[in-house]
N, C-alpha and C positions, 0 to 999 in steps of 0.2 A: 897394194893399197897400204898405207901408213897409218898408224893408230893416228896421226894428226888428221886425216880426210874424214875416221869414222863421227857419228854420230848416236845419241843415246835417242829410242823410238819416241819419249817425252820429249825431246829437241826438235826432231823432226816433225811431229802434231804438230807442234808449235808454230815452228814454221810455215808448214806448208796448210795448216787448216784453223789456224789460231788459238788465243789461250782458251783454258776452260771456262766455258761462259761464252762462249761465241758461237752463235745460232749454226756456220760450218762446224766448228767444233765437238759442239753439241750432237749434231746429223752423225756425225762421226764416232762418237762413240758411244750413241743408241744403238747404231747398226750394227757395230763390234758386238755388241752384249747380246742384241737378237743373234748373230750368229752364232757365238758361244753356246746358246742354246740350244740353238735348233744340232749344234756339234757334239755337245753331251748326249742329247737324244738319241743322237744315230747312232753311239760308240756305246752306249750304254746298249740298246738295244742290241745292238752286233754279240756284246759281250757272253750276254743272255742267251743268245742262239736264237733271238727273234726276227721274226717277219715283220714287217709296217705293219701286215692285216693282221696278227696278230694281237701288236701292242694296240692298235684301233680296238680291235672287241673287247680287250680288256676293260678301257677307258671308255670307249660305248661312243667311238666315235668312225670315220671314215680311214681306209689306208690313205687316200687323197690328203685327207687334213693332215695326217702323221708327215706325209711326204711333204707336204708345203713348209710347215715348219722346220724340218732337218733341213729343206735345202734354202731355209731366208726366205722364203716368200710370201710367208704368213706371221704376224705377232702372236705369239702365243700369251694368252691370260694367265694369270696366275692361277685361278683358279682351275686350269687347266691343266699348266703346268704340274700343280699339285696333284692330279688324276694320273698324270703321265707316271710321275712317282709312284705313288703309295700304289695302286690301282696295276700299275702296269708293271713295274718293276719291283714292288713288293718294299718300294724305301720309305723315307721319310724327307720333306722338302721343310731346309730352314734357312731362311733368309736373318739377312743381318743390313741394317746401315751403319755406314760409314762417314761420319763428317768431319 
């Protein structure tokens, strides 16, 4: 393949799912960032030497719901989110916008 065929991943959204502000576009990188989540979760957790059922009693919730979220199947709240943190991993969650 020739750096003329490559593509940068912002190119290719574009393309193939439209610009930012396009309801597919949109769908597409809500999903990314649910997954991102539910990916920190599981790798954060692993790091720690934890169990799903663990980081659950921590947070005061189900291994199930733990599971749902690591693997995208469930939105996790912020508020939740935040439990996951401080509660279960002992951090601190800080969000930022960007515009």
């Amino acid at each position: 393949m020739t750096a003329k065929n490559l593509t940068t991943l912002d190119a290719f959204k574009e393309k193939n799912f439209g610009k930012r502000g396009t309801k597919e576009r949109d769908e597409l990188e809500d999903g990314y960032n649910n997954f991102k989540i539910g990916a920190l979760i599981h790798y954060t957790r692993l790091e720690l030497g934890m169990t799903q059922e663990e980081l659950a009693e921590k947070v005061g919730t189900t291994k199930s719901y733990i599971s749902k979220i690591e693997n995208n199947l469930k939105e996790t709240r912020i508020s939740t989110l935040q439990k996951i943190v401080e509660l279960g991993f002992g951090g601190r969650l800080e969000l930022s916008i960007k515009i």
